[in-house]
C-alpha positions in Angstrom: 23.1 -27.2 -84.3 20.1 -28.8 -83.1 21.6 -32.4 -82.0 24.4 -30.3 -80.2 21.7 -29.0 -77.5 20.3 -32.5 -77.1 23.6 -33.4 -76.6 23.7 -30.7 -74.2 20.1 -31.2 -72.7 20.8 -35.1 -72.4 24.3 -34.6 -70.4 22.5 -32.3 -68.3 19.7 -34.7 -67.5 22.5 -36.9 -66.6 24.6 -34.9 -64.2 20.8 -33.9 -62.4 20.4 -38.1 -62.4 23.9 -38.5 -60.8 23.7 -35.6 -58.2 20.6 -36.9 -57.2 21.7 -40.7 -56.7 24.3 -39.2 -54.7 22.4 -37.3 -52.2 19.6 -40.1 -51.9 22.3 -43.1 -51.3 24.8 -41.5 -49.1 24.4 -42.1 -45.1 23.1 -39.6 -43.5 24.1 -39.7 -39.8 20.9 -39.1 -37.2 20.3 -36.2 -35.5 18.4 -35.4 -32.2 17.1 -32.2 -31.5 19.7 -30.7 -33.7 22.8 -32.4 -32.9 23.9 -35.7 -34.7 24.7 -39.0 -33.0 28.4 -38.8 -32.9 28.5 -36.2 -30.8 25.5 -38.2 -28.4 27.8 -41.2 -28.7 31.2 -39.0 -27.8 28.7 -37.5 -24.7 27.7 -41.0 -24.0 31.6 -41.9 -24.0 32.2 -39.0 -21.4 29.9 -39.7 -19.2 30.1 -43.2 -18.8 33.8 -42.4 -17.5 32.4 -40.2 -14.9 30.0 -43.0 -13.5 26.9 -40.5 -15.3 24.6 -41.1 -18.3 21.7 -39.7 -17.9 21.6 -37.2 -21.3 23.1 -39.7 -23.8 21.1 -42.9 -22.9 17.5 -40.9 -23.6 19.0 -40.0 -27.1 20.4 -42.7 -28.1 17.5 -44.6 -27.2 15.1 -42.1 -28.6 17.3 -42.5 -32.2 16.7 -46.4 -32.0 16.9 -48.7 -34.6 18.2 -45.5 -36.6 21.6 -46.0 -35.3 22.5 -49.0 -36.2 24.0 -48.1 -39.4 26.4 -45.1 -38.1 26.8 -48.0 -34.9 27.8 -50.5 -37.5 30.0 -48.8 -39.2 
């Protein structure tokens, strides 16, 4: 009974291990004052057709070096 609930206890401690990995290694996308940097980019997009970017360019700028992964990929 007893090496059933290490058992137990260590594939727990392994699913915790995995969840974890997961959240800490996955890309998060960044976000300025609430909204994330596709929809800036989308923004940026729109107004550059229009002749206008004077809300995306602060943002994106403001996100910097931040970006390049998201960019990038």
């Amino acid at each position: 009974m007893r090496k059933r609930v290490y058992v137990a206890l260590a594939l727990l401690l392994v699913m915790l291990a995995g969840v974890s990995a997961w959240q800490g290694l996955r890309l998060r996308e960044p976000v300025y004052e609430g909204k994330p940097l596709s929809l800036s980019l989308e923004t940026l997009r729109k107004e550059r057709a229009n002749g206008n970017d004077h809300y995306a360019r602060p943002v994106i700028r403001h996100i910097g070096t931040n970006a390049l992964p998201v960019l990038i990929e």
